[in-house]
N, C-alpha and C positions, 0 to 999 in steps of 0.2 A: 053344400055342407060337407058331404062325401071327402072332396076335396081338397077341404080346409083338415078337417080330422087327419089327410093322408100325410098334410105336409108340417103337420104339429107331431107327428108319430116319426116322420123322419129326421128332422131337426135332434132331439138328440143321440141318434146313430153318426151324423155326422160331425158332433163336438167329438165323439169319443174319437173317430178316427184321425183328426185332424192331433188333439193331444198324445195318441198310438204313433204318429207320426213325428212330433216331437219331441218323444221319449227314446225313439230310435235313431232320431238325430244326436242326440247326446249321449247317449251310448256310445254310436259310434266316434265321437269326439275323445269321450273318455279312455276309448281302445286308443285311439292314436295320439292323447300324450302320454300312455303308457310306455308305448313303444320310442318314444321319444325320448323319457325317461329311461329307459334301461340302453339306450344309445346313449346319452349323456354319463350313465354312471357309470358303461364301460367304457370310454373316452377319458373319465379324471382315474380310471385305475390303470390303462394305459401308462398317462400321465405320470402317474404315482409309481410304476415302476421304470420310468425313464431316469427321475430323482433320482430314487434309490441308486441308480446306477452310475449318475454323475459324481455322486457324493454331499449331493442338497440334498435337503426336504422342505414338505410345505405342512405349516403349520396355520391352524384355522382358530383364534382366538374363543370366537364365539360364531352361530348362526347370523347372526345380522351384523359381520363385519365381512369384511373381502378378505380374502387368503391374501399372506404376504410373507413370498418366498425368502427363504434365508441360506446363505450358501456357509459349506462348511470348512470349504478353504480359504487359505486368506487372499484379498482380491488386490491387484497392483492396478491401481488408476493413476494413468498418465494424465497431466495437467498441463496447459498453456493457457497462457494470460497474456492479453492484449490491451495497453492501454489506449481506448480508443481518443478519449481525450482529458486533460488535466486541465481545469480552467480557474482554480484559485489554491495557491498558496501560503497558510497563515501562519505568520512567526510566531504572531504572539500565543493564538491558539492553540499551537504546533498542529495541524489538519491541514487537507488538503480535501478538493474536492475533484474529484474522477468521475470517467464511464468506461469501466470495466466490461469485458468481455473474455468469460471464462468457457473454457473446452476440455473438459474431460470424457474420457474415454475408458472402459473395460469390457474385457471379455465373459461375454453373456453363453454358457455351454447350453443352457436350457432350450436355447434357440436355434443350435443346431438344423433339428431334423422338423422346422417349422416354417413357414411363410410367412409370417406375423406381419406386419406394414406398418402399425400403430404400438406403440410402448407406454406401457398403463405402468407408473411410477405408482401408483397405490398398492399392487400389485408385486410387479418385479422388484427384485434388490437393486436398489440406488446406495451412492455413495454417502448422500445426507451430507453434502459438502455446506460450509458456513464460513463466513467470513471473521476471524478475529477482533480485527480494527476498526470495524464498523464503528463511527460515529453516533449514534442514535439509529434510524431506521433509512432504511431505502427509499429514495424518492420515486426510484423507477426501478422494479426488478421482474424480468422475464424471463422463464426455462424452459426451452425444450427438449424432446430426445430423437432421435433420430438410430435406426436400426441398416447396417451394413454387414450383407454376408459374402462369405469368401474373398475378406480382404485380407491380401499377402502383405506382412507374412505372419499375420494373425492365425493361430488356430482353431480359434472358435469365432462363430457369432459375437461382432462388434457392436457394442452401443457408446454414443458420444450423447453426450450432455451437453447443450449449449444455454450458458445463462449469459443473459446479457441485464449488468443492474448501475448504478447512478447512486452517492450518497456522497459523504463525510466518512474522510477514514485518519484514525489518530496516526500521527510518528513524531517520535521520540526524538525533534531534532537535536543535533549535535553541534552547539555554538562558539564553541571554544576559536575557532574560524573568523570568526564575524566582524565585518564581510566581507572576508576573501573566503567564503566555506561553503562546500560542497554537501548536500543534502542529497539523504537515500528516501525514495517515499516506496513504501513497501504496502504489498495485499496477501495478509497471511490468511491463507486459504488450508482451512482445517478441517474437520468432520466430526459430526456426534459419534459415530462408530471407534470402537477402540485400535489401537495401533496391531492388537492380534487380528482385526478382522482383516483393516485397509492397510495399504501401503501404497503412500500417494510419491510418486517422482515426477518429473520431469518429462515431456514428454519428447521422447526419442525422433520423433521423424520429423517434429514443427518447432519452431525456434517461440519462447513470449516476445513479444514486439511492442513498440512504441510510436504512436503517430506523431512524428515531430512535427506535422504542417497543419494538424490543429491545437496547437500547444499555444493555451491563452494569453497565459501570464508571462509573456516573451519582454514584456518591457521590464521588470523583476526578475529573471531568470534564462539562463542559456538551459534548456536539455540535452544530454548527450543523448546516441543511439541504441546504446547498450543494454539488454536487460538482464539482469543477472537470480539465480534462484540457489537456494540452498535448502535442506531441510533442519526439521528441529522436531521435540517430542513439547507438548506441553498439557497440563492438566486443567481441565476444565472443571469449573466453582463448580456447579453440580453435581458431577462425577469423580470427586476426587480422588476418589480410589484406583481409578480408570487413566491410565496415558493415550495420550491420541496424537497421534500424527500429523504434523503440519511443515505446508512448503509455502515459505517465504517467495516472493516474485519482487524484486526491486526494480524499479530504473531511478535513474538521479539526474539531478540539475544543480547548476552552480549560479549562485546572484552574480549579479550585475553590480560590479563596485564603486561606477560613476557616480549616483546620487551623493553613498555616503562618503565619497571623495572628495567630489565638490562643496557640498553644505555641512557636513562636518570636520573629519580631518583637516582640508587645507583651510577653512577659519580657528580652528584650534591651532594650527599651525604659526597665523598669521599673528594670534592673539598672545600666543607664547613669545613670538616674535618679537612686539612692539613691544617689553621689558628692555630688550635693549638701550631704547630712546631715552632710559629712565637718566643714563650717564652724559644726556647733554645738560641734567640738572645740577644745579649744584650742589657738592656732598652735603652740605650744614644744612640746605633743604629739604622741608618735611614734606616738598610734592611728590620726593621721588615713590614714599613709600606710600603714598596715598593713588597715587597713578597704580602701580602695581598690587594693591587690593581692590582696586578697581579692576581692573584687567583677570584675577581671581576670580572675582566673581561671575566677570560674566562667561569663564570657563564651567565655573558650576551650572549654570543656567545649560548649558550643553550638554552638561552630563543626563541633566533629566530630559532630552531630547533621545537621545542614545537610550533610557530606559524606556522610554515610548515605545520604542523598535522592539523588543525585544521581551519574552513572558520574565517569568520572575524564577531566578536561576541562581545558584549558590556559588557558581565560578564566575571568573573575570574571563570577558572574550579578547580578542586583539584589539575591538575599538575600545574598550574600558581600560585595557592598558595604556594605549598612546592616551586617551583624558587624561588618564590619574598621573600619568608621569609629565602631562602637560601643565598638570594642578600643582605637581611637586617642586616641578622648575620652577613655578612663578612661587612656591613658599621660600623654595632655596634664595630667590633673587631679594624677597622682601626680606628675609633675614640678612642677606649679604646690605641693601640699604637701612636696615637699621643698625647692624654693628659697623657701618662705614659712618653714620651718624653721631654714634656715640663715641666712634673715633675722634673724631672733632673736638671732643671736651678735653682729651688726654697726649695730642697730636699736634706735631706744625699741621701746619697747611702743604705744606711740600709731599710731607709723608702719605698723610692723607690720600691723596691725590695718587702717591705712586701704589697704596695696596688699593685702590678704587680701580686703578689702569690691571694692575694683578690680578684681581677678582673678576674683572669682567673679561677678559681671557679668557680666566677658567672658566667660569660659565659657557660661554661661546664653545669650545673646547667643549664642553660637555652636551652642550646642546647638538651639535657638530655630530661626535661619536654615538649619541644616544639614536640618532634618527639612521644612521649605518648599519649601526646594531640589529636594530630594529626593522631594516629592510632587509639585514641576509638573515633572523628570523625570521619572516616569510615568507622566503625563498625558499628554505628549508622544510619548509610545514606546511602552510596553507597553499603556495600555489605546485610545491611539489603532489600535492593529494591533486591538483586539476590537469598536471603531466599526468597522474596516472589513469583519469579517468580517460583523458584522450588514447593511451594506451590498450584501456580494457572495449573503448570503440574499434579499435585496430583488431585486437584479439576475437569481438564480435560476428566481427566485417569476415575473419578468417574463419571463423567457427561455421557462420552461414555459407560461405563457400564450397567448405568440406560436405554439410548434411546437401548440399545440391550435389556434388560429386558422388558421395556413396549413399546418399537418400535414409541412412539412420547416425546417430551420432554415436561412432563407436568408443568405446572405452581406451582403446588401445594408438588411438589415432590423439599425438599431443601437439597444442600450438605452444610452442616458447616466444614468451612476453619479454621483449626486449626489453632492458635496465640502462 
């Protein structure tokens, strides 16, 4: 019994010690994330005056958001654009569908005097680059960042941006050409930031490129090598007050003029043609002018073949000129058979005969001149713009040469494009 009392009397000495011991366990826990904490908050005042001294700061919207640096000079990001592949081209929709691969790059000062390995976009200042012409949404878009120090002849801490995305992007073809015409398909790469903050160029050491050997649409389209960029300012619907910055990236491709060579032109050709045959009839017959409303019509039947190709456009192209002027000969021809018809009431037969032999001269004669005409306008226009793009390949070809020779594309260094 002694015994039993001795070890009910020690039982609660040893709660207490065991809870003495876990009170000094957290104590001392609470000592070391103090210490922790006042390591952390002289590390962001550190920080805080690194800012200051670059000419950023960082501002903290709220407690339960992440700090997101903002710089207060204005940032020059270099841009290249790679079309990785082009696999449909639509006339009527004017779209095109791509896989883009965009590489931007700036100088990050923050990063200087740090190690950093990972680049926290939520965080750091991004350019907030976007696409203009997007069609609808992305089918596939992925970005990463990537951090590079002491790259010559960078003076600061480099970061590049690499997005890689896939959709529908709108352009505004220009069909006045058609189809001997040459199409720009353009990726105008903008930014929500305004034109005070970004200034987006070209980028100096990498050329934009294009894969001509996964280029889809080869049976539709030749690709040149070329890619050409410019810039422009434009205002974004939200922002209207705000101008923003944006760099155009082109390359181009020219159609293939076989199809509407063979199936249309040379049967409109043909069809124009056979007006002729109308003069082995005889003038006082009324087949001649019934053959050639015939032959009318099924020129119109062509024409709505040709609007097929084509979206809905307020000018005439080159194939809508050769129709309408293959529509107009065959009216000229049915008017020339019916005043030769009603020559007949008022005419020998002799006479007849001699202005029927006159008339179709002239026609022929016009027919003759009209298709001459008509191929040194296209000499002149449509296929001189496919000399120049082979030109601006030549001028590429030498551009790429140069940035391998001096390794930046200097301003002062010019290629002259032969004429």
């Amino acid at each position: 019994m002694s015994q039993m009392n001795g070890a009910e009397a020690n039982e609660p000495s040893q709660k207490e010690g065991y809870l003495a011991q876990v009170f000094r366990q957290l104590v001392h826990t609470l000592e070391r994330n103090n210490v922790v904490m006042e390591q952390v908050i002289e590390q962001l005042g550190q920080g805080d005056r690194k800012v200051q001294k670059s000419g950023s700061c960082i501002s903290t919207a709220s407690c339960s958001k992440a700090a997101v640096i903002k710089r207060g000079e204005k940032v020059t990001v270099e841009l290249k654009v790679a079309f990785m592949k082009i696999s449909d081209i639509d006339t009527v929709n004017q779209q095109f569908e791509a896989d883009i691969f965009i590489q931007a790059k700036w100088e990050e000062p923050l990063l200087d005097e740090t190690h950093v390995t990972e680049f926290d976009p939520m965080v750091m200042w991004t350019p907030k680059l976007l696409i203009m012409n997007l069609d609808g949404e992305f089918s596939f878009s992925r970005s990463t960042f990537n951090i590079h120090y002491d790259v010559h002849p960078y003076q600061h801490t480099l970061v590049l941006q690499l997005w890689r995305c896939r959709g529908f992007f709108k352009e505004n073809l220009e069909l006045e050409h058609f189809p001997v015409d040459v199409q720009d398909l353009t990726i105008s790469v903008s930014t929500e930031r305004s034109a005070e903050e970004v200034n987006l160029i070209e980028d100096q050491y990498a050329l934009s490129s294009i894969d001509t050997k996964t280029f889809l649409d080869a049976a539709e389209w030749n690709v040149y090598k070329h890619v050409e960029t410019y810039r422009d300012k434009t205002t974004i619907e939200y922002a209207s007050s705000t101008v923003h910055p944006i760099l155009h990236v082109q390359c181009r491709v020219a159609r293939k003029v076989g199809y509407f060579v063979w199936n249309i032109i040379f049967i409109v050709l043909l069809i124009a043609s056979l007006t002729f045959t109308n003069f082995a009839i005889e003038p006082e017959a009324a087949d001649r002018l019934a053959v050639t409303i015939t032959l009318f019509l099924t020129a119109v039947a062509f024409k709505f073949v040709v609007k097929q190709s084509l979206p809905t456009i307020s000018y005439l192209t080159n194939l809508d000129i050769y129709v309408l002027s293959a529509q107009m000969f065959l009216t000229l021809h049915a008017a020339q058979n019916a005043s030769i018809k009603a020559l007949t009431r008022f005419s020998t037969a002799d006479k007849v005969i001699v202005y029927d032999t006159y008339s179709m001269i002239s026609l022929c004669v016009i027919f003759v001149m009209f298709h001459i005409i008509f191929g040194i306008y296209l000499h002149l226009t449509a296929t001189k713009r496919r000399r120049h793009m082979k030109e601006k390949d030549r001028f590429y070809k030498e551009k790429k040469q140069l940035l391998e020779k001096y390794g930046v594309l200097k301003p002062n260094i010019e290629v002259v494009t032969r004429k």
